[in-house]
ZAMARGU-4260 file (C-alpha; in steps of 0.2 Angstrom, whole numbers, plus 5000, padded with zeros to 4 digits):
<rodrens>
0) 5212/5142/4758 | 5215/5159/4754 | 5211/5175/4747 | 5217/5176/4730 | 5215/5198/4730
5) 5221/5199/4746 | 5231/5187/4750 | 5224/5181/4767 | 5219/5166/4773 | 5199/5165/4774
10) 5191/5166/4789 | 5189/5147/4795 | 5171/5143/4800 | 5170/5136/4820 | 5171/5119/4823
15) 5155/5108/4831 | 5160/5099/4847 | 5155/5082/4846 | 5150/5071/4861 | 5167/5066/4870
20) 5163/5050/4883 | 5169/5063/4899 | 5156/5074/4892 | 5143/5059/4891 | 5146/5050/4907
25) 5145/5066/4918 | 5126/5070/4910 | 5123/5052/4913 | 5127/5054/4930 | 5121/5072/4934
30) 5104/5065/4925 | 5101/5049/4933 | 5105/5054/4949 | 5094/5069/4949 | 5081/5070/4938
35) 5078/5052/4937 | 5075/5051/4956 | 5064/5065/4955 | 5051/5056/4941 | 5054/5041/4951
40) 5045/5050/4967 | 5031/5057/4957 | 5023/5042/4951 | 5031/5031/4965 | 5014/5034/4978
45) 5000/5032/4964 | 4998/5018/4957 | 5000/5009/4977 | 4991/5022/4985 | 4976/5007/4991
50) 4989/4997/4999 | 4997/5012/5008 | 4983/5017/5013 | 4979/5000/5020 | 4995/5000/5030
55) 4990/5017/5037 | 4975/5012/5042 | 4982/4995/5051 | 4993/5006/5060 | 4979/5017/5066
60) 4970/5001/5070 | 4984/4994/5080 | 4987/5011/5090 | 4969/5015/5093 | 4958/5000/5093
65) 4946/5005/5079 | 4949/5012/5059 | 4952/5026/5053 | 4936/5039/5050 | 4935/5043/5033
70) 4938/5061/5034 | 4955/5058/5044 | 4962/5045/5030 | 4959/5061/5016 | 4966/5072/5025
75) 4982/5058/5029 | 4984/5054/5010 | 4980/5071/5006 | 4996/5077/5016 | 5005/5063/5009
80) 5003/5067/4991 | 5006/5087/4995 | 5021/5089/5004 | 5030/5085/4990 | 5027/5099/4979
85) 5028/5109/4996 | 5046/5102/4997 | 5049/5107/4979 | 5045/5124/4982 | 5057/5125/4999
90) 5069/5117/4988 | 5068/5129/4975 | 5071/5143/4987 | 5087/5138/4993 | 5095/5130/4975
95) 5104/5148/4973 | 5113/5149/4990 | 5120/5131/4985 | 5123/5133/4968 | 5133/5149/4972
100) 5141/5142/4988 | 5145/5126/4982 | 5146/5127/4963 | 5134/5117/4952 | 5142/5099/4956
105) 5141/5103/4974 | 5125/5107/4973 | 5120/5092/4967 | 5131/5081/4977 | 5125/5089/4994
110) 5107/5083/4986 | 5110/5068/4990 | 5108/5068/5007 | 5090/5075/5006 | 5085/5058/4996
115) 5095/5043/5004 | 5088/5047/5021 | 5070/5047/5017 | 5074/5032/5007 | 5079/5024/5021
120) 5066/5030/5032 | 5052/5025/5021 | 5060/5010/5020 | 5057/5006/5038 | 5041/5013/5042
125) 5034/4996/5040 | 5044/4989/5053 | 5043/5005/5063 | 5024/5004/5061 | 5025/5025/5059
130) 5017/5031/5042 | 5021/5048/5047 | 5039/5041/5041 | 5033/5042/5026 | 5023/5059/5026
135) 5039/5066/5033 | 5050/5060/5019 | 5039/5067/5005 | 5043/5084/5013 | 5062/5078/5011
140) 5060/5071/4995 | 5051/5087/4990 | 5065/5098/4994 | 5077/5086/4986 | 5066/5089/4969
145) 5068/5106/4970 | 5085/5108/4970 | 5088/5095/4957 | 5072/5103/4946 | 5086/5120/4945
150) 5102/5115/4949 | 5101/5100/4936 | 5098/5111/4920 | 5110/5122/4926 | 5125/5110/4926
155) 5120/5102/4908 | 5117/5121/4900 | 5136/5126/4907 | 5142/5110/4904 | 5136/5108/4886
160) 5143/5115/4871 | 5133/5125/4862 | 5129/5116/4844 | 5124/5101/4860 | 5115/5113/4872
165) 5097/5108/4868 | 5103/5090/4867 | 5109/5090/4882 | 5097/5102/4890 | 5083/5092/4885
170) 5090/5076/4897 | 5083/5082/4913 | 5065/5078/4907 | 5069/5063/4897 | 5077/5056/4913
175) 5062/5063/4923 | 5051/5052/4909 | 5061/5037/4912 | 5061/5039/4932 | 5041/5042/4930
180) 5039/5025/4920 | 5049/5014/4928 | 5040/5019/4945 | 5024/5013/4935 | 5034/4998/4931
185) 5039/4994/4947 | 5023/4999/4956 | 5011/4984/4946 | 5003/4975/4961 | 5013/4958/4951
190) 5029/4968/4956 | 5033/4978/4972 | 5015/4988/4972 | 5008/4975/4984 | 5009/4971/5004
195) 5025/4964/5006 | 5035/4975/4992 | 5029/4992/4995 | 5043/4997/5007 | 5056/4991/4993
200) 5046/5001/4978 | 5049/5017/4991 | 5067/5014/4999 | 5072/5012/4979 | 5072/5033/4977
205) 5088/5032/4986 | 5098/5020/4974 | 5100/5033/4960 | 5106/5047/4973 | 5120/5033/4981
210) 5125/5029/4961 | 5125/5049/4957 | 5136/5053/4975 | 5148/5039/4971 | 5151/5042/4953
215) 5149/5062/4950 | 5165/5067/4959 | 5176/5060/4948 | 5169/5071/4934 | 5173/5092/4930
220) 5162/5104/4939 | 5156/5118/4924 | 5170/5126/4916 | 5159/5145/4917 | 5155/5144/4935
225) 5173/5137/4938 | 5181/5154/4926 | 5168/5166/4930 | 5162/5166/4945 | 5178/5159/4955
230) 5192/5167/4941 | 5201/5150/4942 | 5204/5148/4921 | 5217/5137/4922 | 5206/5123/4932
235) 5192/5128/4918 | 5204/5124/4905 | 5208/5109/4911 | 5191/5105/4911 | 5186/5110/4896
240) 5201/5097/4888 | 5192/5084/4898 | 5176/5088/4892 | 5180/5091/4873 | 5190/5082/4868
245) 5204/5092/4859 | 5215/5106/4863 | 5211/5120/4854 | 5198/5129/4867 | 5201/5146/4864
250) 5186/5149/4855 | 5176/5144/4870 | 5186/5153/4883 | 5186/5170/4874 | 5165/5167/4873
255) 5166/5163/4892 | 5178/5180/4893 | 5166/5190/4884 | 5151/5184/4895 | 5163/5189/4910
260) 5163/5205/4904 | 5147/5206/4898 | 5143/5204/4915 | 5153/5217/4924 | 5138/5230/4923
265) 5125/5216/4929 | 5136/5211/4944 | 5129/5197/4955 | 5110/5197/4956 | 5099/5192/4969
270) 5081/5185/4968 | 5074/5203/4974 | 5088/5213/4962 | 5082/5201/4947 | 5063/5206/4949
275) 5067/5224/4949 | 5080/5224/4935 | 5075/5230/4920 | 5089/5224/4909 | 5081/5206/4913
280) 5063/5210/4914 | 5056/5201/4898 | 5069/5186/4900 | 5061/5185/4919 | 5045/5186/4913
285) 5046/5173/4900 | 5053/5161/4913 | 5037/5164/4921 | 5026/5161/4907 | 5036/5146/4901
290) 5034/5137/4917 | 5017/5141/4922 | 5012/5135/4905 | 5020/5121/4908 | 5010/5117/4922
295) 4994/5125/4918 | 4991/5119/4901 | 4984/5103/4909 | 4996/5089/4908 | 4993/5086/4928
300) 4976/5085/4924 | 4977/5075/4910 | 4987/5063/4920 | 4973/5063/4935 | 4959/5060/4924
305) 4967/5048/4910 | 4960/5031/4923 | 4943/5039/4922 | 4944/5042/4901 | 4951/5022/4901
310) 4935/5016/4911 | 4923/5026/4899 | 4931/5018/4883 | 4928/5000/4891 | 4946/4999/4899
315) 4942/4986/4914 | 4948/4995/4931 | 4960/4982/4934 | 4969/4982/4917 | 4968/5005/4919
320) 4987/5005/4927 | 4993/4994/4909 | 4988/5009/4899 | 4995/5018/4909 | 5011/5013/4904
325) 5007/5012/4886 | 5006/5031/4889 | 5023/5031/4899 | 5030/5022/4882 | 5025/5035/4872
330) 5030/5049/4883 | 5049/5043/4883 | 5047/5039/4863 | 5041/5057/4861 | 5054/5065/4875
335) 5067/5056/4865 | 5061/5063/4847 | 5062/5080/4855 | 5082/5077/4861 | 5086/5071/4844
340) 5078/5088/4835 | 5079/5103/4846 | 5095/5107/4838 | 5088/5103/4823 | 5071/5111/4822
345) 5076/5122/4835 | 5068/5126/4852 | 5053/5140/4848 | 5047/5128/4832 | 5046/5114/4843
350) 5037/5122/4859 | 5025/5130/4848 | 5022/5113/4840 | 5020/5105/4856 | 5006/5119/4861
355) 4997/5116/4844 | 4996/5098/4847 | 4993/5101/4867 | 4977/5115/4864 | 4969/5105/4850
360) 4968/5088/4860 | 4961/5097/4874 | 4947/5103/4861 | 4944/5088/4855 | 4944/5077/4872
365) 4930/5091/4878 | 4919/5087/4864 | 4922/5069/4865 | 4919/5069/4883 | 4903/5079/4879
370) 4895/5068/4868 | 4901/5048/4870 | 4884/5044/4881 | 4877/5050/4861 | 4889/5042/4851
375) 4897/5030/4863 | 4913/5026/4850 | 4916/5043/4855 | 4925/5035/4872 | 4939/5029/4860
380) 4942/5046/4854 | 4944/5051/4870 | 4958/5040/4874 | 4966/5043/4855 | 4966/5063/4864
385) 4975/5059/4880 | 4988/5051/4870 | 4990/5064/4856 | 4990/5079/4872 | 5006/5067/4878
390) 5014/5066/4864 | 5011/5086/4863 | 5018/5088/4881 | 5032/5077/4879 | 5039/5084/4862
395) 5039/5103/4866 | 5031/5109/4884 | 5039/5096/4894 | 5056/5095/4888 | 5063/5113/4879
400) 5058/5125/4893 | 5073/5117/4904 | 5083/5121/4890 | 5079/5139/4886 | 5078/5146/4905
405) 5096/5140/4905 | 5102/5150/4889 | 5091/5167/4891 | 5102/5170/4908 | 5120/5175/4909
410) 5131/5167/4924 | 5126/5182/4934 | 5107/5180/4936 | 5107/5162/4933 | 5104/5154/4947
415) 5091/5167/4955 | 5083/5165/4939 | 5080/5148/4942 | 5075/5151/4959 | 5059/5163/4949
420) 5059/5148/4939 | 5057/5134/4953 | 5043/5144/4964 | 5032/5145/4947 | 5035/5129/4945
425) 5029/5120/4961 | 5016/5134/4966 | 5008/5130/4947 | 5009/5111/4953 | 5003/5113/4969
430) 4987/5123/4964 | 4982/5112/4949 | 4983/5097/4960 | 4973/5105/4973 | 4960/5115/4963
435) 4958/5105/4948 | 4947/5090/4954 | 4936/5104/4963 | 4935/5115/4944 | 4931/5096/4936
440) 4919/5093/4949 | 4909/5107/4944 | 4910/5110/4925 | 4915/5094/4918 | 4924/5092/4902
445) 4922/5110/4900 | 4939/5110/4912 | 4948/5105/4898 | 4944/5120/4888 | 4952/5133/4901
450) 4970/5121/4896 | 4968/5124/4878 | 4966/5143/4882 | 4981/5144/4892 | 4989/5134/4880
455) 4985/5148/4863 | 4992/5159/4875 | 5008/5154/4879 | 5012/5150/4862 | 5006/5169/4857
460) 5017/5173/4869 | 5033/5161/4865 | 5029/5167/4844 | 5028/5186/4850 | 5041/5188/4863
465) 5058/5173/4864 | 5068/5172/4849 | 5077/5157/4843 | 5091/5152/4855 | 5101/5138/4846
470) 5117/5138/4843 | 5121/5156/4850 | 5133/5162/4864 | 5125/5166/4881 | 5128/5184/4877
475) 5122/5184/4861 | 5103/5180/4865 | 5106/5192/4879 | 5108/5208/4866 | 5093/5199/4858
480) 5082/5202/4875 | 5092/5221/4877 | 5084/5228/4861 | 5066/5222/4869 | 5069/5228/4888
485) 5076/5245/4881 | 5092/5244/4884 | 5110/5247/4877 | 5124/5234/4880 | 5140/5241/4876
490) 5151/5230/4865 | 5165/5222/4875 | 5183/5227/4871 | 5191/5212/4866 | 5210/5216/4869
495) 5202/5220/4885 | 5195/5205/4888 | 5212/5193/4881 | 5224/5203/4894 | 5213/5208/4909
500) 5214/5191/4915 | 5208/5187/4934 | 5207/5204/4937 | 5193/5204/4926 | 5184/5188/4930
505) 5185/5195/4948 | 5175/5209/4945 | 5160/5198/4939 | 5158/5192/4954 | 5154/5208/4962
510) 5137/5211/4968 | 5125/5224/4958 | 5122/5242/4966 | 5104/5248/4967
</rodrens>
């Protein structure tokens, strides 16, 4: 079509990528591999922790003579439980050196290792009589979480083009989801989550790594680490063409050139150079706000005290770890609804969505829990709560934040990002698992109103401060952060950019002065 004045062909508008089956099958691998392992270990010990703790206490028996005191079995299960989210935060810390060393498929293949030899060991320490097996492989396991929890998004976001970046974005917590339910599933005492299948139910954690570390390395590693941090565009081309479908790339490449270039002033950031570098500062601080909360806006909680809210409404004991899984159901429905409209809706509609929903359930649940010995239909309000702050959870909170610390970082500052990212994540964890039944202990259902304040002000702070990041370039939601930290970023020179070539892409890599 052109112009009929001047005689020039019009502009033609940029093409959406569709989902090529290269493209498909490498996100199916990455995901289930990962993040499906990582919901697997959760859930995995809850719902069996009586008859674990049975075997611990057998062991004791048969080393010792007598049981177990009370106070020791706490303090056993206790460490059971935590080392995990200790792992994750060891994990996290170290997600950067691999993911810069070893690319983003590297990273996750070298993963493996940290979840198929617990598996194993878990596996055996019913035969081997040790439970300390399986404290020890917690730990592991932990710091296998970790380094999927960053590297995972990290691969998709770079992988993805960007009409499917929240799409694809959002699979790492709908794989997390599935892992989570299908460990409730397959911990029912009628299934694995009795005497004789338990060591199965934990050994299982390593299939998903042994399907991932067999199948990932016949797909691309990322096209942007691949061009911009190793200068190698002929091996991002071809990977691209892989992923995409078609020939024409061009587009895509000169976006990834321009974020090379972009970059050249940023260098290569550590974790100490990204908290003191003002061009980031209110990208790095919404990472931190983002996933604390995540993690702080109750959904840990919720999960803790959901058994006790069953029992109230009538739920027998017994039949509490069913309803369970009804909730598990609506948490992959609702993570799924989320993959299917963040590019839609976008990401900042749906996380402040997700918060609304999230703050008024825990409102709600606090007057419910208040007031059900007056008005004893109340109970079932209650349970109507915990279900409407999961749907919440799982359409917004949960999902979109893996999306948007990928996009609000250029290649540069990436992965130390996500190693900001990670610590928040696990120390968040860690301290409402540990502080949280102590907090409920002593004000009750007033606990549940702290969530819904912390959930008003995160999305206060999501409507204020992070713009709308679907379908823009990397580089264009940083000059969108540049105006808010104060600073200028000079337009790149695009006949720069086109002939510079390696020379260019080399210099990216370069580590920042301070």
């Amino acid at each position: 079509m052109e112009n009929k004045e001047a005689g020039t062909p019009l502009p033609t508008p940029p093409r959406e990528v569709r989902l090529q089956p290269t493209l498909v099958l490498a996100t199916l691998s990455a995901a289930f591999g990962s993040a499906f392992q990582y919901g697997y270990n959760i859930a995995v010990v809850n719902t069996p922790h009586k008859v674990l703790k049975s075997f611990y206490n057998e062991t004791y028996f048969e080393r010792h003579a007598t049981f177990m005191d009370e106070r020791v079995m706490l303090l056993l299960w206790s460490c059971t439980v935590s080392m995990f989210p200790l792992g994750g935060l060891l994990g996290s810390l170290i997600v950067s050196l691999l993911a810069d060393r070893c690319g983003r498929k590297g990273a996750l293949l070298i993963n493996n290792v940290f979840a198929i030899v617990p598996a194993i060991l878990m596996g055996a320490s019913k035969a081997a009589q040790a439970f300390e097996l399986i404290i020890c492989s917690r730990v592991v396991l932990g710091v296998c979480a970790g380094i999927s929890y960053s590297a995972l998004p990290m691969y998709l976001g770079e992988l993805a083009p960007k009409n499917l970046r929240g799409t694809l974005g959002t699979m790492t917590e709908v794989f997390v989801i599935v892992g989570v339910f299908l460990a409730q599933i397959f911990s029912l005492h009628a299934i694995l989550g009795n005497p004789t299948g338990w060591p199965v139910l934990l050994a299982l954690t390593g299939v998903p790594a042994l399907i991932q570390l067999l199948t990932l390395p016949f797909f691309p590693e990322s096209p942007r680490y691949t061009l911009i941090q190793k200068g190698d565009e002929a091996t991002a081309r071809q990977a691209l063409r892989r992923l995409r479908g078609h020939v024409d790339m061009e587009a895509e490449l000169e976006d990834m050139r321009s974020e090379a270039q972009a970059e050249l002033a940023e260098g290569r950031l550590s974790v100490l150079n990204l908290c003191t570098f003002r061009p980031l500062r209110w990208q790095l601080l919404s990472v931190v706000v983002l996933m604390a909360g995540q993690q702080l806006s109750g959904i840990n909680a919720i999960n803790y005290y959901a058994d006790i809210i069953y029992v109230s409404a009538g739920v027998e004991a017994a039949h509490s770890q069913y309803v369970t899984v009804g909730a598990g159901v609506i948490n992959i429905v609702m993570t799924m609804i989320s993959a299917f409209l963040v590019e839609r809706l976008g990401r900042r509609r749906l996380l402040l969505v997700g918060y609304g929903i999230c703050g008024s359930a825990c409102v709600v649940l606090t007057l419910a829990l208040l007031f059900q010995n007056t008005v004893p239909e109340l109970s079932y309000l209650g349970v109507l709560c915990v279900f409407a702050y999961i749907s919440g959870h799982s359409i917004g909170p949960s999902p979109v934040p893996a999306v948007v610390r990928t996009e609000i970082f250029l290649q540069s500052s990436r992965p130390a990002a996500l190693v900001v990212d990670g610590a928040v994540h696990w120390l968040c964890n860690f301290i409402v698992g540990f502080v949280f039944p102590s907090v409920q202990e002593a004000i009750g259902a007033y606990s549940f109103i702290i969530f819904a304040g912390v959930c008003l002000l995160t999305a206060v702070y999501i409507y204020v401060v992070i713009p709308e990041t679907k379908g823009r370039t990397f580089v264009e939601i940083n000059r969108i952060f540049a105006k808010r930290n104060g600073v200028e970023i000079p337009e790149e020179k695009k006949e720069d950019t086109t002939d510079a070539g390696p020379h260019v892409l080399s210099m990216a890599t370069k580590k920042t002065s301070f």
